[in-house]
C-alpha positions in Angstrom: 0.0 0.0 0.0 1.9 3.2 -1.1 0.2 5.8 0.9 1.9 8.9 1.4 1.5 11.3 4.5 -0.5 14.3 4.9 2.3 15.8 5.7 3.9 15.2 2.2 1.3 17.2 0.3 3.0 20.5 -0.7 1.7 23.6 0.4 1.4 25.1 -2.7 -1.1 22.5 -4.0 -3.2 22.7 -0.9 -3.2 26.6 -1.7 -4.7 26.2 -4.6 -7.4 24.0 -3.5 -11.5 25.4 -3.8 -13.3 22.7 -3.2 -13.7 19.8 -0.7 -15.4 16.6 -0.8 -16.0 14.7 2.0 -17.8 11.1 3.2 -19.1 11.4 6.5 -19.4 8.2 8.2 -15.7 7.2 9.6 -14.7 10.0 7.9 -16.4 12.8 9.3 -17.7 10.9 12.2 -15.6 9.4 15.0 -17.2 5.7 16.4 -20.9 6.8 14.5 -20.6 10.4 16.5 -20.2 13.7 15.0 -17.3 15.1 17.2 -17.0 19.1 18.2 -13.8 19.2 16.5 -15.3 17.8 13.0 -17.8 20.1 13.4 -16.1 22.7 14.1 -13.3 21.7 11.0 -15.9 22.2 8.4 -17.1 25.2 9.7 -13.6 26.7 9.8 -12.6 25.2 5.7 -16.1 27.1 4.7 -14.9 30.5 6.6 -11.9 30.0 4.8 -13.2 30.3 1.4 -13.5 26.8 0.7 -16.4 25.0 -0.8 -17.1 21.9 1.5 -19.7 19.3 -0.1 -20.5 16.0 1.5 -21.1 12.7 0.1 -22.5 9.7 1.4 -24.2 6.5 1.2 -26.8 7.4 3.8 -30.1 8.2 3.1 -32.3 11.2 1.3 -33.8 11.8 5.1 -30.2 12.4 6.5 -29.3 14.6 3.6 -32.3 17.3 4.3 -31.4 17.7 7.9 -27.2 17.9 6.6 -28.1 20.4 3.9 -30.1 22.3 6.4 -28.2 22.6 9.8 -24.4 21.8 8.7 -21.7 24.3 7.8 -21.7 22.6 4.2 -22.3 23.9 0.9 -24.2 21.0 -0.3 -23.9 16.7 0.1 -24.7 14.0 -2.2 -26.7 11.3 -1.0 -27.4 7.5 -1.1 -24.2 7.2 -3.0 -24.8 9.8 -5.8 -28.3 9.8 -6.9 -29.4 13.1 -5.7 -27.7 16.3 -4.1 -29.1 18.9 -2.0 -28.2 22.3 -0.8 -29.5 25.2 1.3 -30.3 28.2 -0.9 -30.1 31.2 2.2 -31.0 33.6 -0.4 -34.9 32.3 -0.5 -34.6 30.1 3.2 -35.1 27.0 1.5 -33.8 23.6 0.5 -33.5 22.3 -3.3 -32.6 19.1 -4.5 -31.5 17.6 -8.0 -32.7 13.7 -8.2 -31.7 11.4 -10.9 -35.2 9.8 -10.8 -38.9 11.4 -10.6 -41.3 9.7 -7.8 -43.0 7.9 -10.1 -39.6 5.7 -11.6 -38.4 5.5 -8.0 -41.8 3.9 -6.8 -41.5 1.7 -10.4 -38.2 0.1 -8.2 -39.6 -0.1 -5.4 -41.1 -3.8 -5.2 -37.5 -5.2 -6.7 -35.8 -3.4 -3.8 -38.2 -5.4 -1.8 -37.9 -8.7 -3.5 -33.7 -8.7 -3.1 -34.3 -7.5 0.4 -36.0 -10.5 1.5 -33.4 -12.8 -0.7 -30.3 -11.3 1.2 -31.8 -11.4 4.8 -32.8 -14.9 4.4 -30.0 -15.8 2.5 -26.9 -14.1 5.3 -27.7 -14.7 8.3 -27.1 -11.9 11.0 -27.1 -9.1 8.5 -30.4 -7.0 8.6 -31.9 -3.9 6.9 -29.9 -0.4 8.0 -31.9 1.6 10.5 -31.9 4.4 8.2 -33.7 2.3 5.6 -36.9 4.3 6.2 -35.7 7.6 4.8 -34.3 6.1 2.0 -35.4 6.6 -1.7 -32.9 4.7 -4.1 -31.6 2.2 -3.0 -31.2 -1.0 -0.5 -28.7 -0.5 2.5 -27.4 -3.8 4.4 -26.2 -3.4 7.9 -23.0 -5.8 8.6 -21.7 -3.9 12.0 -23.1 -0.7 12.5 -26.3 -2.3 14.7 -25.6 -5.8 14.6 -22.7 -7.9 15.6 -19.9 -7.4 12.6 -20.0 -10.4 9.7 -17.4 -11.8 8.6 -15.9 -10.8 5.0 -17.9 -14.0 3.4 -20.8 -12.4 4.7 -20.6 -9.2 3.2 -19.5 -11.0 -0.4 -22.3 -12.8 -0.3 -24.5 -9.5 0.2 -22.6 -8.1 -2.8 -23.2 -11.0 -5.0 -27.0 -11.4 -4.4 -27.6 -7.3 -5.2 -25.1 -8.0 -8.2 -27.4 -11.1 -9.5 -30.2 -9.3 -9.2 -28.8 -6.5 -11.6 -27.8 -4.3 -8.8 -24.8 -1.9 -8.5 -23.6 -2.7 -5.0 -20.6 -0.9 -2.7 -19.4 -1.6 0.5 -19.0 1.0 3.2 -17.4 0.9 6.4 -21.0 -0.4 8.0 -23.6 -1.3 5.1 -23.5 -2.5 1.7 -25.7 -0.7 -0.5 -27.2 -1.8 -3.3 -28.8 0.4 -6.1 -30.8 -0.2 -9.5 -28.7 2.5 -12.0 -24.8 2.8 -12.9 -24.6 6.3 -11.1 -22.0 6.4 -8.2 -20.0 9.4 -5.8 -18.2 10.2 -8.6 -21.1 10.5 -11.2 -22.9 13.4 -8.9 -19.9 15.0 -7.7 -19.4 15.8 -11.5 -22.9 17.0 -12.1 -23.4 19.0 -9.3 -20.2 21.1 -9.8 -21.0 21.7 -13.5 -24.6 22.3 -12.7 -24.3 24.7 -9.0 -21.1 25.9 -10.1 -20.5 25.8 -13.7 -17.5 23.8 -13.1 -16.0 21.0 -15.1 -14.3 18.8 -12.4 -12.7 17.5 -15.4 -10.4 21.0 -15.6 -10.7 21.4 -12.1 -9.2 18.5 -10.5 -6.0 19.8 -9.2 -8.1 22.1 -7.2 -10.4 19.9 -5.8 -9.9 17.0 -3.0 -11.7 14.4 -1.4 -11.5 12.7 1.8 -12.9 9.3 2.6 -12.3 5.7 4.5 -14.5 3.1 2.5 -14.7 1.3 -0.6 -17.4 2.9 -2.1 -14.8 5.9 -1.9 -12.3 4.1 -4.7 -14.1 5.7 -7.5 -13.6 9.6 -6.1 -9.7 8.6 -4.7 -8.7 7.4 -8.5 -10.5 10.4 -9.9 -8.7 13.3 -7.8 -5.1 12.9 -7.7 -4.8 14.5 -4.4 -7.3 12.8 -2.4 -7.1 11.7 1.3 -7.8 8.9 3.4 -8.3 9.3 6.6 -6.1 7.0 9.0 -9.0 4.1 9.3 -8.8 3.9 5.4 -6.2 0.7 5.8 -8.9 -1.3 7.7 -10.5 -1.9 3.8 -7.4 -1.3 1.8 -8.0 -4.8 0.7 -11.7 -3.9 -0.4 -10.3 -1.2 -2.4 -9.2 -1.1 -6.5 -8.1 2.5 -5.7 -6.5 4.3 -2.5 -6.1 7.8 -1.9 -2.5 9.4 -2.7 -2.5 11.2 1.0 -3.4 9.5 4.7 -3.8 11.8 7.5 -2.2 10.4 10.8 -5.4 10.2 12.6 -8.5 8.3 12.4 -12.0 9.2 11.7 -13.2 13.0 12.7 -9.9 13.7 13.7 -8.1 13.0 10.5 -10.8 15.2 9.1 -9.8 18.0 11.3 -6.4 17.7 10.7 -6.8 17.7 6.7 -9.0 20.8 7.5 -6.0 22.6 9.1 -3.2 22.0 6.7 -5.6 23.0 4.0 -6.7 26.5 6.1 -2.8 26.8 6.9 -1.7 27.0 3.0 -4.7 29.4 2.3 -2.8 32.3 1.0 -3.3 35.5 3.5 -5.4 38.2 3.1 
């Protein structure tokens, strides 16, 4: 595994940076707790002049309350098939979805069907608690609320969503399984050409991302500069891309400490 510090990345490339994408779970949080220092880390990369956009696996219900309350400039949700942001110049939340109501209730019975084949298929998984306020897709809890599986398990899970025509990712607590070929990377393309008029294309040495979890590799082999947070090695061997960067702590706190080098090379007003 060829990781490389956080202390290695130069200054002058995190000076140049405008834009930060971020997972939240093990990333963000710290143990499945948002932490005063994470918090307070996003806060402080926005003040600096940074954009800071979140993306996640967890559900459309999550992402209103984020889009709403945190210090963020938008997140992506259920693994790229929507975004949301706050618009403070009207006091209101928008959303771009992939799907209308009526296509995402036309999936709804197969989401069903492969439900009931993977929790009576893998014993000790079950459905994620957050499957409620979900919209897209299927999410499969192997250790965030139930005793962790072993790595057969969560293969297994995989190649049931996979059979039934399913694109499936692991996190560091679910596997989640959607009907589409969308992913992190997907959205986090559309919503800076559609918010921002950006081509992430032409803007990649300005942008970075931060994550832990497979369903990261696709953003970590896009951006040449992205960062893993220390707890990244625990599925290095889930991963067929790593980040170029690793901060020295896990979770919230490597979060925070990425957020400081990066408001230490802002150039000075």
């Amino acid at each position: 595994m060829s990781l490389r510090p956080l202390s290695e990345l130069p200054r002058t490339v995190a000076a140049q940076m405008h834009t930060v994408f971020s997972d939240i779970d093990d990333t963000i949080t710290t143990d499945g707790q948002l932490t005063p220092p994470a918090y307070a880390a996003m806060d402080r990369l926005r003040r600096a002049g940074l954009r800071v956009i979140l993306i996640t696996g967890r559900p459309a219900g999550w992402c209103d309350h984020i889009a709403r309350m945190w210090p963020v400039d938008g997140v992506i949700g259920e693994n790229g098939a929507f975004y949301y942001w706050y618009d403070h110049a009207v006091h209101k939340l928008r959303s771009r979805h992939l799907l209308d109501a009526s296509e995402r209730r036309a999936q709804a019975d197969k989401l069903c069907a492969v439900r009931e084949t993977i929790l009576r298929e893998v014993p000790g998984c079950a459905v994620a608690s957050d499957q409620f306020c979900r919209l897209y897709d299927l999410a499969i809890d192997f250790c965030e609320d139930v005793p962790a599986l072993p790595d057969a398990a969560i293969d297994r899970i995989v190649a049931l969503m996979e059979e039934a025509g399913m694109t499936a990712k692991v996190s560091s607590i679910h596997v989640n399984g959607w009907f589409g070929q969308y992913d992190k990377l997907s959205m986090a393309q559309l919503m800076l050409r559609e918010r921002y008029q950006l081509d992430l294309a032409q803007e990649r040495e300005r942008c970075l991302f931060v994550g832990d979890s497979p369903n990261d590799a696709p953003m970590f082999a896009y951006l040449q500069h992205a960062v893993g947070v220390a707890n990244v090695r625990d599925l290095a061997e889930r991963m067929n891309s790593l980040p170029a960067y690793i901060t020295a702590s896990r979770g919230g706190a490597g979060f925070a400490e990425l957020a400081e080098a990066l408001v230490a090379a802002r150039p000075k007003a």
